[in-house]
C-alpha positions, 0 to 999 in steps of 0.5 A: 139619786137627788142629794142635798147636802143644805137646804137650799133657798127655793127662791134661787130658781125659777125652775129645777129641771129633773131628768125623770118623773121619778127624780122630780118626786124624790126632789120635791119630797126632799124640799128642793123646791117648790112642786110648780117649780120642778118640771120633768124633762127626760133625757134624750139620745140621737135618734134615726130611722136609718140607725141599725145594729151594724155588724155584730160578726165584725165586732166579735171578731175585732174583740175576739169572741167565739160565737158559741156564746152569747155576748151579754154587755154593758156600758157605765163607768165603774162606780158603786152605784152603777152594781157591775159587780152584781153583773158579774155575779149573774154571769157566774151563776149562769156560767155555773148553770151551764148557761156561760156567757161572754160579758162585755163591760165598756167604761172605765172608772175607780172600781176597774181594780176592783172589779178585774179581780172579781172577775178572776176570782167568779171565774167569769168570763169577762172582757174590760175595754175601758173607755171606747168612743165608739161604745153606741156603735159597739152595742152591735156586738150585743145579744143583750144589753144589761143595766146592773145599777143599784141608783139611776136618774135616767142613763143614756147608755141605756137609751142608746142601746134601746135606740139601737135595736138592743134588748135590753135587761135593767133594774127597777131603779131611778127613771130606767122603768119609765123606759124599760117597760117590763116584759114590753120594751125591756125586762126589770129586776131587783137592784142588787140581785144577781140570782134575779139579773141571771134568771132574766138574761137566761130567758131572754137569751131563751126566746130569741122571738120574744127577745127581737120584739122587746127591741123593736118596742123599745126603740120605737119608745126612745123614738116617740119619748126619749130623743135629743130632739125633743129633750131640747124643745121641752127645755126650751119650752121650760125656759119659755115659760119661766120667762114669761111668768117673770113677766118679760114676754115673747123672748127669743132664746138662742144658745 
């Protein structure tokens, strides 16, 4: 979320690039700049067609989880905004449904305290690993991606899943609808819902068909909208264009 602690002089910039459209609207409504100055481009995550899933049994085994659950995941850093709490929360009410699933939460940060005890109060059955470099390849382990954030711009961890053939379940904040596209490329639900989080993970987990083309529409979206590739030839084409506007012309850009 766009905070602005003064309001700064618009003139300072050229152009204000936002990660999603929803961010451009909320910087321009907050007087950041001007609106022909704030230019959306949206971030952008390693794309191949020859990406897969990996092996999701050798990921079990190396983090010892029985196959007789589900595992549900999520990558983010422990932090208020990022609502892990809120997945913990929906993994009890599952488990209390007789629905238990196995939650995986990659990532470290200042709420890891915090949230261990939760977990061990909920009774929920949670496996922390920190900080892993190998979080995208991790994801194979996953039957389902959940992004419990309560404010977003437009997270990778996300686009990094949704790349690698994960379904994925996501709240309706920041730019994360103009990825997940409900019940097409993904589920939504209410920030701050456990019971509606619980809910949607039940039936995704309910119809593994249904579940497998989400997937696949949502990485062919990642593929079409949100790769690196085209995240750098849309900011070189903004800088293009600011330069011109100053008058300077034709300039090579090399970084």
């Amino acid at each position: 979320r766009a905070q602005v602690m003064a309001q700064p002089d618009p003139t300072l910039a050229d152009r204000v690039i936002a990660v999603a459209d929803s961010l451009r609207a909320e910087l321009v409504a907050l007087g950041v700049a001007p609106p022909e100055r704030v230019v959306t481009v949206h971030n952008g995550v390693t794309f191949r067609d020859s990406m897969s899933r990996g092996s999701p049994e050798a990921f079990r085994r190396e983090l010892g989880l029985s196959a007789d659950r589900p595992v549900v995941g999520t990558v983010a850093r422990l932090a208020p905004q990022k609502g892990v709490e809120y997945l913990l929360r929906a993994g009890a009410e599952l488990a209390g449904a007789g629905r238990p699933v196995h939650l995986v939460i990659v990532g470290d940060g200042p709420l890891r305290e915090m949230l261990t005890r939760e977990a061990i109060s909920l009774g929920a059955d949670v496996l922390f690993l920190g900080h892993r470099p190998d979080a995208a390849a991790l994801m194979a382990a996953f039957d389902l991606f959940a992004l419990p954030s309560v404010t977003e711009g437009l997270p990778l961890a996300l686009l990094e899943a949704m790349a690698g053939g994960c379904p994925v379940v996501a709240t309706r904040v920041g730019g994360v609808p103009e990825a997940v596209v409900d019940g097409t490329t993904g589920w939504l639900v209410p920030p701050a819902d456990p019971a509606a989080l619980a809910a949607a993970v039940a039936a995704a987990l309910d119809d593994p068909v249904r579940r497998a083309e989400l997937a696949a529409a949502g990485r062919e979206r990642v593929r079409q909208v949100f790769t690196d590739a085209r995240m750098v030839e849309k900011t070189l084409a903004v800088y293009r264009e600011a330069l011109e506007a100053r008058g300077f012309g034709e300039l090579g850009i090399v970084f």
